[in-house]
N, C-alpha and C positions, 0 to 999 in steps of 0.2 A: 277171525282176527284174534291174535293173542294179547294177551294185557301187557302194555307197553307204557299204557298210561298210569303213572303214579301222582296223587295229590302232594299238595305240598302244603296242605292247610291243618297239619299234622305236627305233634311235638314227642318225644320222647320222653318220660320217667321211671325212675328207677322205685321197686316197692315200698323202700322205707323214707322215701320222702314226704314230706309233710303237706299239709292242705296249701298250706300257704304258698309252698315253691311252686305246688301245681297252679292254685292260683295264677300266681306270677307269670307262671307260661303259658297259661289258656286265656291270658288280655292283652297277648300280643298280637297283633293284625294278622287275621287271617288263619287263626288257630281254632280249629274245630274241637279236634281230639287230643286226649293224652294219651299213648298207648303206652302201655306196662311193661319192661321188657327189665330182664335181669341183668347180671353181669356180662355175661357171653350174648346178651340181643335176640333171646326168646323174648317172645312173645307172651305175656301172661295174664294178661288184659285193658280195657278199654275206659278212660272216664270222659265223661261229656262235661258239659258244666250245667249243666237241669240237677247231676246228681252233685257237684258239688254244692250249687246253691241250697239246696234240699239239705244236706247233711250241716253245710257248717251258718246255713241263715236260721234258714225254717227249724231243725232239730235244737237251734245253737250250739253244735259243737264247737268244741276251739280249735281252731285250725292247725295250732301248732300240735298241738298232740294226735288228731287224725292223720293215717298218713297213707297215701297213694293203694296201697293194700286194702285197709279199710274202703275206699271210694270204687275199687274198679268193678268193672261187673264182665260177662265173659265177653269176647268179641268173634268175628267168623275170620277165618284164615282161609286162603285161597295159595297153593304154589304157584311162584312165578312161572309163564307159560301156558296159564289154565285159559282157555277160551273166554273171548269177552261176552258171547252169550251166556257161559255159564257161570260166570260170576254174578251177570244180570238178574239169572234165573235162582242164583242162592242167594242175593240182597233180596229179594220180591218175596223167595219163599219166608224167608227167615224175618222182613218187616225189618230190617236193618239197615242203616243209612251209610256206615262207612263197611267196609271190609279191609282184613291187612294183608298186605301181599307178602309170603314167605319167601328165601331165595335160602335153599341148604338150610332150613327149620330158623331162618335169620328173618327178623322184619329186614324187608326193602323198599318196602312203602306201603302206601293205606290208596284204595278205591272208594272214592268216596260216591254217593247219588247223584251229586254235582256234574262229575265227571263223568260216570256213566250216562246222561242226560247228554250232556254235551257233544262225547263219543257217539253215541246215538244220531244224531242231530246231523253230524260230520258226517256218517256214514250213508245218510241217506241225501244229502249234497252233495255227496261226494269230495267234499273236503279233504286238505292233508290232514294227517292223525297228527297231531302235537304231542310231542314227548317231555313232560316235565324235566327238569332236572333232579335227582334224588339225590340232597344232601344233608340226608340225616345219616 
């Protein structure tokens, strides 16, 4: 089975944004991740919020001067079309909880454990596969 499933519990930032806008978009429902992505929608990495509370609680930085750059850390990329076992098999190897889906070196969405778990689940039910919608 190819990856078809993309999360939707994903937000978008650009690097030179501040703590605080990322803030802002990782306390909206259902938002796991930031992914880092440029002008053109590379991908350039990942923040959670374990490292935002880390940097701007526990360190006390001030939110408004750290910014998106400062917080990300690297994430796994998968192109779109990569088998859903082997995406399984790079989250497990790599101990990593989201993956980002590439479409043309472009994010298209994030695989998250959730989902993987879920797919899983489906697959052995035999369940239809649900196809999020991707509108990031």
């Amino acid at each position: 089975m190819k990856i078809e499933y993309l999360s939707d519990e994903y937000t978008t930032v650009k690097p030179e944004d501040s703590a605080l806008k990322v803030t802002k978009k990782l306390t909206e429902p259902n938002i796991l991740t930031a992914i880092v992505v440029d002008k053109d929608e590379k991908v350039l990495g990942a923040i959670i919020k374990n490292t935002l509370l880390k940097t701007c609680i526990i360190e006390g930085k001030d939110p408004n001067s750290v910014t998106a750059r400062d917080l990300m850390g690297p994430i796994e990329t998968i192109r779109e079309g990569t088998e859903f076992l082997d995406a399984i098999k790079l989250m497990a190897e790599k101990s990593v909880k989201a993956i980002a889906i590439l479409k043309e070196g472009k994010l298209h969405g994030v695989l998250s454990m959730y989902d993987a778990i879920s797919l899983l689940y489906k697959m052995q039910t035999h369940e239809p596969t649900i196809v999020l919608p991707n509108e990031k």
